[in-house]
N, C-alpha and C positions, 0 to 999 in steps of 0.2 A: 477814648479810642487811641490807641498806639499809632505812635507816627512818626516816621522820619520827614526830616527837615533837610534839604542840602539847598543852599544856593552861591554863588549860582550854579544852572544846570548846564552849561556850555561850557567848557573853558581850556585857556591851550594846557599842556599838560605839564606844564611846570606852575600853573596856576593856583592858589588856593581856592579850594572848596569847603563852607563853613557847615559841618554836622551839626543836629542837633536831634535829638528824639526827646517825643514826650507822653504821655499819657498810660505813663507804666507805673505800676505799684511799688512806692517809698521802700529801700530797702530789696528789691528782689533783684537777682542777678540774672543777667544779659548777653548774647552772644554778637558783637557787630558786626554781619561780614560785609568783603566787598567779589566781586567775581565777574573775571571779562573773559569773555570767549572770542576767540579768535577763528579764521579756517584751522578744523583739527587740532587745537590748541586751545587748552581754558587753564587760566592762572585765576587764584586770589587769596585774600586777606582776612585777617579776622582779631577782632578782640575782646578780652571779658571783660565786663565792667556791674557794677554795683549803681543801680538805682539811686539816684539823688531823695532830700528829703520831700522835694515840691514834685517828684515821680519823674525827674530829668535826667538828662545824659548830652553835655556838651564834650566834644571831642577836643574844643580848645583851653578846656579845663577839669573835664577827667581822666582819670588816670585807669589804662588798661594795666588789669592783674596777671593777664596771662595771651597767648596767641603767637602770633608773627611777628607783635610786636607789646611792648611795656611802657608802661610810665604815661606821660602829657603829649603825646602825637597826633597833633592838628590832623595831619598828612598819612598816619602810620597805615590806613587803608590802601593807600597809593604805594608808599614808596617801600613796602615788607612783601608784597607778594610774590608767590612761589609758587609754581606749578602744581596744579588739581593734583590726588591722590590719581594711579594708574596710567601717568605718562612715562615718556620715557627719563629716568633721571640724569638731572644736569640740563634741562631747559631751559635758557634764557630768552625772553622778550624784546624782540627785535618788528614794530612794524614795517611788513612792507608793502602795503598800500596806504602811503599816507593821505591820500585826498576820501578817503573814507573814514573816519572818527569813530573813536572805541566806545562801547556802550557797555557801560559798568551799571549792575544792579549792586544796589545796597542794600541789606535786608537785617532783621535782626530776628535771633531767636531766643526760645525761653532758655533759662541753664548756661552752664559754660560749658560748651562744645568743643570736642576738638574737631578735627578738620575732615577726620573721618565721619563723624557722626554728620556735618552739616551737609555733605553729600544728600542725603536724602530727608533733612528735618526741612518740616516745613515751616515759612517764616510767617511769623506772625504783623510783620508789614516791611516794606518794602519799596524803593521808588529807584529811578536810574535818570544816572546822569550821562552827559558825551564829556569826553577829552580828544582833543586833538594836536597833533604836531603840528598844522599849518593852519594859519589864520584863513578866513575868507576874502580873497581876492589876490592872494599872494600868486604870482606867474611860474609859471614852469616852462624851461627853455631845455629842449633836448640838442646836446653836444654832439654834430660830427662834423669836424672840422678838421681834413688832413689827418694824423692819425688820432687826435683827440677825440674822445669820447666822453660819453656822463651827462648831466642833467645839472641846469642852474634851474635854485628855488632863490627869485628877489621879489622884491613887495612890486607893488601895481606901481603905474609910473615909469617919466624915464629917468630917476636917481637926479646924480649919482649916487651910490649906495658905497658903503665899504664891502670890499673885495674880501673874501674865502674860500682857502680851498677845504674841502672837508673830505678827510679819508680812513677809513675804517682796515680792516686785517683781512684776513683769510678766511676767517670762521663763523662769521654772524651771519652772513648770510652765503657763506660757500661762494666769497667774490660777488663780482657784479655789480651794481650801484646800490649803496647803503643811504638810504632818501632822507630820515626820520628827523636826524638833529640837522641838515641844512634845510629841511623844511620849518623846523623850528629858530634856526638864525635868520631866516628871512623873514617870517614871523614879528619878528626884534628887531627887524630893519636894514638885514644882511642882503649884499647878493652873495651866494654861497653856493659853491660848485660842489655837485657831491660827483667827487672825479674816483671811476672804477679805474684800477691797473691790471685784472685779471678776471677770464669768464666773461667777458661782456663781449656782445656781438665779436667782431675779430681781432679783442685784445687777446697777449697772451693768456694761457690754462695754466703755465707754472708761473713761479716766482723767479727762477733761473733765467729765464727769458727777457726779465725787464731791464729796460735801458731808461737811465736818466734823462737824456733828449726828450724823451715822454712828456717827463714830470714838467721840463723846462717850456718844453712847447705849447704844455697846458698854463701855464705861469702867464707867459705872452697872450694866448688866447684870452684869458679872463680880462687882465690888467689894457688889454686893445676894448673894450667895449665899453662902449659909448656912457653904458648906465654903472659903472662904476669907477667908484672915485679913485683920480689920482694920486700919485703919492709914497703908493704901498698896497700889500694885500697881506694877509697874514695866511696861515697854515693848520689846523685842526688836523690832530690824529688821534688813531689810538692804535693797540698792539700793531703789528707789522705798518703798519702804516706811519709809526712814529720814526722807522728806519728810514722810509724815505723822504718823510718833513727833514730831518737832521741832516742828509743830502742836501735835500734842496740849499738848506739855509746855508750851508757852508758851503756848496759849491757854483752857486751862484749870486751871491747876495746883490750882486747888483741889477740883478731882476727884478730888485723892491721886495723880499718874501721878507718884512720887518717886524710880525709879529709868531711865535712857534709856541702852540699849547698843544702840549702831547701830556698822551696816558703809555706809559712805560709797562705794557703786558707779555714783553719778548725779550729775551737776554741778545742785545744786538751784536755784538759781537758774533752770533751763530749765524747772522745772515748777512752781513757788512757784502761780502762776495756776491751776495744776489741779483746785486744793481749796477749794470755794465753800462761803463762809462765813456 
């Protein structure tokens, strides 16, 4: 009888998970998908692969010929997926209910499919796994404090933990608090603020609006509490948000912001003006 294999079936979502199918005929070829639905949103993945001679198929040592993804990809079911056929195009995966865990079926079909046909082919077996951004037991502390706002996600306990701020752009989630990766640095040991600067209860709606004082006053709140460690805190960003980590760090450093990992998805110089000082 045909069967996938994953274990384990839990795990956070930068995790490995080990495939394995078996009980399929030497030589015949195979569709593997993966597919998680979300509210209103379904994304997934899929690869061909060729039958082993003992009727197997390991992911961490076959090789997909064709799909979302090629070659030896442990992971390539997780990390290739792209939005179902009939969305709108240009979808990206952003969860945000992290205290809820994604529930991904794995399924495999006869042939190599493409991604229109697995639409409605039915699979010949099947099982699902969970992934999640936040471990169990990890705390969640809602910010309003003066004009700070946002959400700290740090593990159980009173630390101290190392200090994060974590701030995302304008567009993943049209502002407001972006949860997923300080739910996942807390996870790992972080306390981690995931600090909104726009759209969130009565922060500003533009970007013209924002004043540094903000950023700073958020800086002091994190590094005054009690469960994180002295010392330092460092800064996570990405697109627009990397404009105001590079603020911060040069215009306060003696606030302790000593460590600055940014992803560069905005030519800064077009909004340097945006953060009134």
């Amino acid at each position: 009888m045909a069967t996938i294999y994953a274990a384990p079936t839990a795990t956070l979502i930068d995790e490995k998970v080990q495939i394995k199918l078996s009980g399929f005929d030497p030589g015949s070829k195979v569709t593997v998908r993966s597919f998680l639905p979300e509210p209103g949103l379904h994304f997934e993945a899929h690869g061909h692969f060729v039958v082993d001679g003992n009727g197997e198929i390991s992911m961490e040592q076959n090789s997909s010929l064709g799909g979302t993804f090629t070659d030896v990809e442990p992971m390539g079911l997780f990390w290739s997926m792209i939005s179902s056929p009939g969305q709108k195009p240009g979808l990206r995966y952003a969860k945000k209910d992290v205290t809820i865990p994604m529930q991904i079926t794995l399924s495999v079909h006869k042939g190599h499919l493409d991604i229109s046909a697995l639409q409605t082919d039915a699979p010949i077996a099947k099982t699902q796994i969970q992934k999640t951004y936040m471990r169990p037991g990890v705390e969640i502390i809602k910010v309003r404090s003066g004009r700070v706002r946002g959400k700290v996600f740090k593990p159980k306990g009173p630390g101290p933990f190392k200090g994060v701020i974590d701030m995302f752009g304008g567009s993943i989630l049209s502002g407001g608090v972006t949860e997923f990766r300080a739910a996942l640095l807390a996870s790992r040991g972080f306390a981690a603020y995931a600090l909104p600067y726009t759209k969130y209860e009565d922060l500003p709606t533009t970007f013209e609006k924002l004043e540094l004082d903000y950023f700073e006053e958020a800086t002091d709140w994190l590094q005054s509490q009690s469960f994180v460690q002295p010392g330092g805190i460092g800064v996570c960003a990405v697109s627009y948000g990397t404009v105001v980590a590079s603020r911060m760090a040069t215009k306060f450093p003696e606030k302790s912001v000593h460590v600055l990992v940014s992803r560069v998805l905005v030519r800064i110089q077009q909004y340097r003006c945006h953060i009134r000082e």
